[in-house]
Structures are given as structure tokens and as C-alpha cells.
C-alpha positions as a printed NumPy array, in Angstrom:
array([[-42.873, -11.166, -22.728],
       [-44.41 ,  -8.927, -19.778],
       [-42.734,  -9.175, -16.728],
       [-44.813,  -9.536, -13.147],
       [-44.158,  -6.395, -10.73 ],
       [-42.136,  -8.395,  -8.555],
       [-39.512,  -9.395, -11.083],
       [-39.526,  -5.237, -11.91 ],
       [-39.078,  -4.622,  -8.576],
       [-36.07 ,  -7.584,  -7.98 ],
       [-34.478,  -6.29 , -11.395],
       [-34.364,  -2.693, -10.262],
       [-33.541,  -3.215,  -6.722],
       [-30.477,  -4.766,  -8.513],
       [-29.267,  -2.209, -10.174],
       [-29.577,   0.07 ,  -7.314],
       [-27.676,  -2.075,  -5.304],
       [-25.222,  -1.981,  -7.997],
       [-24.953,   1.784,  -8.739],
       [-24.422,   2.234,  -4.792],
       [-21.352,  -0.414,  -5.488],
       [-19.671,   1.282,  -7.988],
       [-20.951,   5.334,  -7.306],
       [-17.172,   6.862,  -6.976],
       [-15.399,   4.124,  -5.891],
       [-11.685,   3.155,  -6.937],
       [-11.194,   0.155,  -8.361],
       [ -8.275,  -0.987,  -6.679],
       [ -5.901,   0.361,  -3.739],
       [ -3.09 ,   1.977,  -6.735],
       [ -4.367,   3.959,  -9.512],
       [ -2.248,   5.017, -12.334],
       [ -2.196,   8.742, -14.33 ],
       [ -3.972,   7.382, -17.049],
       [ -6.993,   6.448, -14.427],
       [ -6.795,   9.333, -12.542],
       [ -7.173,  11.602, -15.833],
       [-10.27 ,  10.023, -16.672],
       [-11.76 ,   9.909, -13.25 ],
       [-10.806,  13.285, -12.027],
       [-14.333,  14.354, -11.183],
       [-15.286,  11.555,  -9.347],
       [-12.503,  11.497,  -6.446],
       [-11.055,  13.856,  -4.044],
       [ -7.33 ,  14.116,  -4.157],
       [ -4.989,  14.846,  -1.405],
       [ -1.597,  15.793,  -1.886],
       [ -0.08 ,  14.973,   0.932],
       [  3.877,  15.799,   1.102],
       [  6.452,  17.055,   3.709],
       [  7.817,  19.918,   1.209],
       [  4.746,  22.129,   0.987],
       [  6.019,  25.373,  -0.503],
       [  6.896,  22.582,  -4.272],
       [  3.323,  22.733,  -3.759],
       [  2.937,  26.177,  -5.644],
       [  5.881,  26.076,  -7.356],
       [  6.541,  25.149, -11.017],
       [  8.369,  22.109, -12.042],
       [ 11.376,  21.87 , -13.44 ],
       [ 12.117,  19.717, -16.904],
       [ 15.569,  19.958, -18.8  ],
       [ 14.865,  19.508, -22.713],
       [ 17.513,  17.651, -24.921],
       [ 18.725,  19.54 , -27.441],
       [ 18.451,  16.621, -30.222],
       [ 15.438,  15.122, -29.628],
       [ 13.164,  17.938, -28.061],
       [ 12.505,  15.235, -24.988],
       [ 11.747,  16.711, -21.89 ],
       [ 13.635,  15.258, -18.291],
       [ 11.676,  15.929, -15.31 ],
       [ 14.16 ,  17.384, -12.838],
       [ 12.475,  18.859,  -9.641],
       [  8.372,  18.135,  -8.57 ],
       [  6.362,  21.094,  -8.633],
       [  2.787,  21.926,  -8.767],
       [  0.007,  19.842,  -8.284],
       [ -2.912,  18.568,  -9.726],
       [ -6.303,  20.99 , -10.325],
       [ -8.067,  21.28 ,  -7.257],
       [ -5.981,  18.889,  -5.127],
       [ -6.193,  19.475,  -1.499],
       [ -2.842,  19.868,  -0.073],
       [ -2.357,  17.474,   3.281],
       [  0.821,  18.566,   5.567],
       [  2.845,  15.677,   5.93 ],
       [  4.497,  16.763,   9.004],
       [  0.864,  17.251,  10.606],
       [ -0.533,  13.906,  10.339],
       [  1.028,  12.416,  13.335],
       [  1.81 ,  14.048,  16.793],
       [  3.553,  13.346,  19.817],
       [  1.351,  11.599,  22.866],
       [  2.4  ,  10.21 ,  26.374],
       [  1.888,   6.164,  26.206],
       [  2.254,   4.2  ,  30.108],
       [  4.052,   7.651,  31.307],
       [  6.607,   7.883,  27.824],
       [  6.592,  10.451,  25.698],
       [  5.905,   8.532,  21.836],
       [  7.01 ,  10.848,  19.107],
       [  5.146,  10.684,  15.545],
       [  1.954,   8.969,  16.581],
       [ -1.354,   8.904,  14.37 ],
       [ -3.174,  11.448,  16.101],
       [ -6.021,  10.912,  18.335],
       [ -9.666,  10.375,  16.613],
       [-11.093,  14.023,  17.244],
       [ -7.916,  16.202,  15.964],
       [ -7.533,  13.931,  12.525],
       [-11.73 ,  14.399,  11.624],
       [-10.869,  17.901,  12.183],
       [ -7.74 ,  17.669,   9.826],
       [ -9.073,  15.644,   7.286],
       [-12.503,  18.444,   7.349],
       [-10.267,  21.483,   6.726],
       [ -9.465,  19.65 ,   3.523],
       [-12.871,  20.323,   2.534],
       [-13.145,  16.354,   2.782],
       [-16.957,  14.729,   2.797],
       [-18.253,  11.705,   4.308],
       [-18.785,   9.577,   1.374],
       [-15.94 ,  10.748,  -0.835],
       [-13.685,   8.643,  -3.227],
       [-10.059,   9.471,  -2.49 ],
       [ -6.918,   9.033,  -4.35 ],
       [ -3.922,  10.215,  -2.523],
       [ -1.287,  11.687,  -4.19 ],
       [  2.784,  12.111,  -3.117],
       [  5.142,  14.214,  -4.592],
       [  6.495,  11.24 ,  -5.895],
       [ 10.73 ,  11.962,  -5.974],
       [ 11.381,   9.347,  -3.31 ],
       [ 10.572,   6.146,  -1.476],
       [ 10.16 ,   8.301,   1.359],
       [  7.762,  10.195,  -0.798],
       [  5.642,   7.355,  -1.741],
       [  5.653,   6.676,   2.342],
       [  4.209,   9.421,   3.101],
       [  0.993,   8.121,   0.601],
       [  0.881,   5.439,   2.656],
       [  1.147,   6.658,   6.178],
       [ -1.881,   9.009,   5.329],
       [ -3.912,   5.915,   3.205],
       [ -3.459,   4.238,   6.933],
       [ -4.511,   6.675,   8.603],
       [ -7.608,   7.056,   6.883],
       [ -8.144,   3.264,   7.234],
       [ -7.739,   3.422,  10.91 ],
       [-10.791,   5.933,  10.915],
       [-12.78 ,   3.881,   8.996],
       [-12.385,   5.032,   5.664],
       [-12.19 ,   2.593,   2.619],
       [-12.989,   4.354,  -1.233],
       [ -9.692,   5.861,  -1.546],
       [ -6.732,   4.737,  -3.377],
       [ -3.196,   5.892,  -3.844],
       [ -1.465,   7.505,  -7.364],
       [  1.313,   5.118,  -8.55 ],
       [  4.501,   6.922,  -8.793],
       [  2.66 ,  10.199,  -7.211],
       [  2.99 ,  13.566,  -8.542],
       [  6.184,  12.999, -10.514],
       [  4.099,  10.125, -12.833],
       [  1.329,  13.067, -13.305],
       [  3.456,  15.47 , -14.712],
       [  5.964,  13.142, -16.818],
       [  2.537,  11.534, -17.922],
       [  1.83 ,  15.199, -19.037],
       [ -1.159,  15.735, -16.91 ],
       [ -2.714,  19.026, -16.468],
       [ -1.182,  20.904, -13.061],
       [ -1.695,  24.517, -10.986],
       [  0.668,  26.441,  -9.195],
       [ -2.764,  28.227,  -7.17 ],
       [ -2.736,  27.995,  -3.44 ],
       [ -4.516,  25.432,  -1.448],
       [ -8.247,  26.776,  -0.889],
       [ -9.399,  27.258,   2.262],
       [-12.229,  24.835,   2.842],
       [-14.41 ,  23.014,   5.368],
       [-15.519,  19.765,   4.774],
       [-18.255,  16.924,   7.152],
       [-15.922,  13.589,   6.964],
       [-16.432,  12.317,  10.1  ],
       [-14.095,   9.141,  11.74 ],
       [-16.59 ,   6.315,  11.663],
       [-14.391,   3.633,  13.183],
       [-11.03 ,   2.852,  15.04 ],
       [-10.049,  -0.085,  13.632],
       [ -7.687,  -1.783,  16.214],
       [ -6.957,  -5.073,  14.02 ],
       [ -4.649,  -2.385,  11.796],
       [ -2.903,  -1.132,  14.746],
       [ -0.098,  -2.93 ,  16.825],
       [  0.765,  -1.761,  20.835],
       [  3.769,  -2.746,  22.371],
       [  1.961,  -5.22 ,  24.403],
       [  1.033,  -6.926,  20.746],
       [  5.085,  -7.425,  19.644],
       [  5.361,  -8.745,  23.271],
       [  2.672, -11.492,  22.833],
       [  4.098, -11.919,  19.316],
       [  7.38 , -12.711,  20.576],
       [  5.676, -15.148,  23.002],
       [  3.426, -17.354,  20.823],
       [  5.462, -17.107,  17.46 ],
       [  2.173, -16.915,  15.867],
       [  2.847, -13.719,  14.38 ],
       [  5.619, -12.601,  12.08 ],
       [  7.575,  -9.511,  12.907],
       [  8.481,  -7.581,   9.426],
       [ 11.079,  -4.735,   9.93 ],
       [ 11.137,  -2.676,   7.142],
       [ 14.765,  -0.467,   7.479],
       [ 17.811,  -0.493,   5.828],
       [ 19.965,  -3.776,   6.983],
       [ 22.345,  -1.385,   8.604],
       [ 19.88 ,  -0.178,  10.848],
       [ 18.469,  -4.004,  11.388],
       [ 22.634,  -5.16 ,  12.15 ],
       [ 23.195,  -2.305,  14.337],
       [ 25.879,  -0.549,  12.436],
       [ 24.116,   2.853,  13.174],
       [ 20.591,   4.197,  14.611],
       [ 18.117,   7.146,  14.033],
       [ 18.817,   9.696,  17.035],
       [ 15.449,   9.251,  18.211],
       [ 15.985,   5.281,  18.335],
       [ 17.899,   4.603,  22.181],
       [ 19.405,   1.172,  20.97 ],
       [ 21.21 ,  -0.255,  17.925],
       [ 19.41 ,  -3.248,  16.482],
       [ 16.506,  -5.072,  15.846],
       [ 13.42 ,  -6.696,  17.918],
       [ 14.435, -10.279,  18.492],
       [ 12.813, -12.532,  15.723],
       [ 11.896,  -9.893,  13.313],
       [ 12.709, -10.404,   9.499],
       [ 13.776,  -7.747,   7.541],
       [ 12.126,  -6.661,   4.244],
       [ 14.318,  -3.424,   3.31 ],
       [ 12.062,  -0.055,   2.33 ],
       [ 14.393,   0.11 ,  -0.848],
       [ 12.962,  -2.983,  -2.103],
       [  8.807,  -1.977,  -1.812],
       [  9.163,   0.505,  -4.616],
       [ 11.629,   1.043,  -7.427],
       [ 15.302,   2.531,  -7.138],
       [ 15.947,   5.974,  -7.887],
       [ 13.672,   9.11 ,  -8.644],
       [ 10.9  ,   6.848, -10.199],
       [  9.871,   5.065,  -7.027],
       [  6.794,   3.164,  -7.822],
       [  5.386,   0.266,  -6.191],
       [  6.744,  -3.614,  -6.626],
       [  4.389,  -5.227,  -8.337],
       [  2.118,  -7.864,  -6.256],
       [  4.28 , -10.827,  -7.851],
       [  7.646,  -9.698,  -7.103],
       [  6.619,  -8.583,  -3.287],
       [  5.548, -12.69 ,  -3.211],
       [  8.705, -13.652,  -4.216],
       [ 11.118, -11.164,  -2.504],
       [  8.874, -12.292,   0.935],
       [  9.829, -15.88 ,   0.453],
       [ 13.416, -14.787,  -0.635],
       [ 13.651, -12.982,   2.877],
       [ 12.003, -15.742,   4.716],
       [  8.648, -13.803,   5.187],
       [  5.04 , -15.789,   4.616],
       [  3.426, -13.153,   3.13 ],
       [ -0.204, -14.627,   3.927],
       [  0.031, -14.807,   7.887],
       [ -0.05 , -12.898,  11.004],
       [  2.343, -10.25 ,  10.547],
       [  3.202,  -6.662,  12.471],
       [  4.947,  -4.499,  10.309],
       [  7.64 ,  -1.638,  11.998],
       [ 10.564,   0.767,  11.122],
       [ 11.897,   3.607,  13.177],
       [  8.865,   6.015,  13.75 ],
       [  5.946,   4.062,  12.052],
       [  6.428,   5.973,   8.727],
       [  8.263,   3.642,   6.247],
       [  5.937,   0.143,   7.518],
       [  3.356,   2.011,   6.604],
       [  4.59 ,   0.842,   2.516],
       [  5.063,  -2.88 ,   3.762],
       [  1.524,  -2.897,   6.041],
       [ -0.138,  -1.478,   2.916],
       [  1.47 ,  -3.969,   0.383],
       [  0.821,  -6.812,   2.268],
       [ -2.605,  -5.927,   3.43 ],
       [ -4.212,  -3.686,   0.585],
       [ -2.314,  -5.421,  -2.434],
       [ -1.777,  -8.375,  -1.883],
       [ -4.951,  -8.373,   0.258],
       [ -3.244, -10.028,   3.766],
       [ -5.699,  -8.463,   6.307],
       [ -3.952, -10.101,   9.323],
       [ -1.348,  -7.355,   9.18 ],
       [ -1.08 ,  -4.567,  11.66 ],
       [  1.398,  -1.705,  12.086],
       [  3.135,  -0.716,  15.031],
       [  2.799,   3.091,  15.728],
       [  5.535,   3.601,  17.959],
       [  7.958,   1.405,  16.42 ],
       [ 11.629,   1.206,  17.12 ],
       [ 10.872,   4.722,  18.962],
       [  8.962,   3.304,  21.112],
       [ 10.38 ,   0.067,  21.849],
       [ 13.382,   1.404,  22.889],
       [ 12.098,   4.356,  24.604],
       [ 10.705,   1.436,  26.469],
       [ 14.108,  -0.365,  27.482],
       [ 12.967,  -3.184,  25.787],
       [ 15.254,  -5.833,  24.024],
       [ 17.322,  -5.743,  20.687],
       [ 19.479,  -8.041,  19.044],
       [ 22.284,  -6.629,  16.889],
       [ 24.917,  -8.031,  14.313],
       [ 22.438, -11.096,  13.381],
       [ 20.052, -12.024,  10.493],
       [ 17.308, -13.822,  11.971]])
């Protein structure tokens, strides 16, 4: 059978649409070791973690005597040609209606220029990578995957379990420096429907059309004790708490919860996991994990994050509510 030119010309237009689909992308917001092993040459990793110098040092494993097993005990290292990301330079500290707002995303022109000394490209497939020990750890994966979201970036995904996963996985690592590098990813977007002001809790406490989520530990939700950069005990009025402890698993192997158990630990703490929702902790570092859950995997894209957070709010004088489950 001899096809007309136009069918040639449908069939291949097809397939170019469908290369440009697929060239480099991730398949899904978490990637696991075995993925990432197989796809290292197609993605750009960043290591992003707080502890930099674990960056070039060698990880430690105890082996039992018996069975010859080897215990990862301390991260160390990272992954070939990762491109280490400062945790602690990721957000900054900006004056918002004449306060000064500690641990804010940074403004559009000093994050391109961040993300560029990575040796980051427009176009490239990311998978971010955390050192993996902690919750916090996996938080900080987060934070930066929101970041990059805010500027308009979407092919990236983050390593399940982080750096800790990679090397009990037995993936290849280097102890070598970061290289110096210089990179043309440029911020194509500020995506305001991810990011919640304090005028947006306000107007959510107003309408109770949207769902305040506060993801810190119950003691800090009661009251019983505050950060020392949070000016009053409690919660915002309304908000629902969905602990940090319970978006990843316990201990030193702190991977995600799995889509179906963040469904049912939602209902279990009186959350609809499908509506309007603003996600917020202390400083805006831990609701990063709960704004990424709900939106990226379990795809909820009416949920925003507020920056400032419990910071801010009470920088602000605004209200709190202590000593009651709402």
C-alpha cells in the first residue's frame, strides 16, 4: 500500500510531536534510584542540602560481622556530576508592607542567577536530590522543586529517599568538588496561583472556601512551645493540621507517603485533599512537602503555599488560636 504525501507528512509530524513530549522529561514528580541509574544522562541533578561540606566527604557504612551486610551510618558524597545547590541560599530575607520577612523565595532576578551558576540550561530535565537522613532533608527537595515551579519550570522531578536511597541502592558516588559552571536557565514565569500572601489566608478565613493545612508538629499547632522567630504560640484560626512527621516515613529512611495513604491520613485529619487549600509551617520550609504532595502527587493544583508563614503572620500581629484542634 503507498501512502499519499499528506498522510507522510501527518504520520511524521506525529512523531515529532511525540519525541518533543518525551525528549528528557521525567515521568512523574518522584523518581526512584533504580530510574535515576538508568537515566543519568538525560537529567541534571541538583543536590541541594543545608550540610555542604557531607558533600565531599565519604560516607560512612558499619559492616556486620556475620553476614558481611553493610549499615549506612552517615550521608556522604554525591552522585557523578551533581551540581551542589546551598540550601541555606535559596531563600532570603525581604521587607513585605514595611516588615522585615525572614526565609523568603528570593526575588526572580537573584534565583535565574543562582540556578545559572549551577551550570543549569533552559530546557533541562531535573531531578533533585537531598541528602536524604531526615524529613527535614527531604524538605529541603521540596522547597527547591517549588521554587523552580514558581519560575516556571516543570521537567524536573525529585529522588525518593534522596542521597541516602542512592548509596544504600549502591549507586556510583564522588567525593570531587562542585565545578564551577555557568549555565542560560532563564525564569520564564511567576506563577502566583502557587504562592499564598497574607492578604490570601485573610480572604481564606473570610469565605471558608479555602482550606488552611498547617503542617507542624501538634505542639507547635496547641501552643505548648514556638520557633524563636514565631512572635505567638498557636495556630491560624481554622487551619487543620497535617503533621510533617506523617508526609514521609519515620526515622533515617524518610521517604515519601505513598499517594493512597496521604488520601486517607487527609480524611483522617479532616482535610479534603481535592479543594482549595494553602499550605504553611513556621518559615515556609516544611509546607513545601504537603504543597508538593497535594499538588504534584496527588495532582491538586488549587494548592498554594504561604511564603511567610507563621513568621510572617505573627510578625504581622495577626490572630492565633492555641490549646484547640479545629
Amino acid at each position: 500500500m503507498t501512502l499519499s504525501p499528506r498522510i507522510l507528512f501527518l504520520i511524521t509530524l506525529l512523531f515529532i510531536n511525540l519525541d518533543i513530549v518525551h525528549a528528557g522529561a521525567v515521568p512523574s514528580p518522584l523518581v526512584d534510584s533504580d530510574w535515576l541509574k538508568n537515566n543519568l544522562d538525560k537529567v541534571v541533578v541538583l543536590d541541594i542540602r543545608a550540610d555542604t561540606k557531607s558533600f565531599t566527604s565519604k560516607p560512612v557504612f558499619r559492616k556486620d560481622k556475620k553476614s558481611g551486610k553493610l549499615t549506612l551510618l552517615r550521608v556522604g558524597g554525591h552522585i557523578p556530576d551533581a551540581r551542589l545547590v546551598d540550601y541555606k541560599k535559596i531563600r532570603t530575607r525581604l521587607i513585605i508592607d514595611g516588615n522585615e520577612i525572614d526565609k523568603l523565595l528570593l526575588p526572580k532576578a537573584q534565583f535565574e542567577k543562582l540556578m545559572q551558576s549551577t551550570g543549569l540550561n533552559k530546557g533541562d530535565a531535573i531531578v533533585i536530590v537531598s541528602k536524604g537522613e531526615s524529613n527535614k532533608d527531604a524538605m529541603n527537595a521540596t522547597r527547591l522543586y517549588w521554587s523552580l515551579k514558581y519560575y516556571g519550570h516543570d521537567d524536573m522531578a525529585i529522588l525518593n529517599g534522596g542521597m541516602a536511597d542512592w548509596l544504600r541502592s549502591g549507586g556510583k558516588i564522588s567525593i570531587d568538588e562542585s565545578k564551577q559552571r555557568s549555565g542560560n536557565w532563564v525564569a520564564s514565569a511567576e506563577r502566583k496561583d502557587i504562592l499564598a500572601s497574607s492578604a490570601d489566608v485573610k480572604q481564606a478565613l473570610g469565605d471558608k472556601t479555602t482550606q488552611l493545612v498547617d503542617t507542624r508538629s501538634i505542639a507547635q499547632y496547641l501552643g505548648t512551645y514556638r520557633k524563636s522567630y514565631v512572635y505567638k504560640k498557636g495556630h491560624i484560626p481554622g487551619a487543620r493540621i497535617m503533621p510533617n512527621e506523617l508526609l514521609t516515613g519515620p526515622g533515617n529512611k524518610p521517604s515519601f507517603t505513598t499517594a493512597e495513604d496521604l488520601k486517607q491520613l487527609s480524611s483522617a485529619m479532616g482535610i479534603d485533599y481535592k479543594g482549595n487549600m494553602i499550605t504553611y509551617c513556621n518559615s515556609g520550609h516544611l509546607a513545601s512537602g504537603s504543597w508538593f504532595l497535594y499538588s504534584e502527587v496527588l495532582g491538586n493544583k488549587n494548592v498554594k503555599l504561604y511564603d511567610g508563614s507563621m513568621h510572617q503572620w505573627t510578625k504581622e500581629k495577626n490572630d492565633t488560636v492555641k490549646m484547640k484542634m479545629e
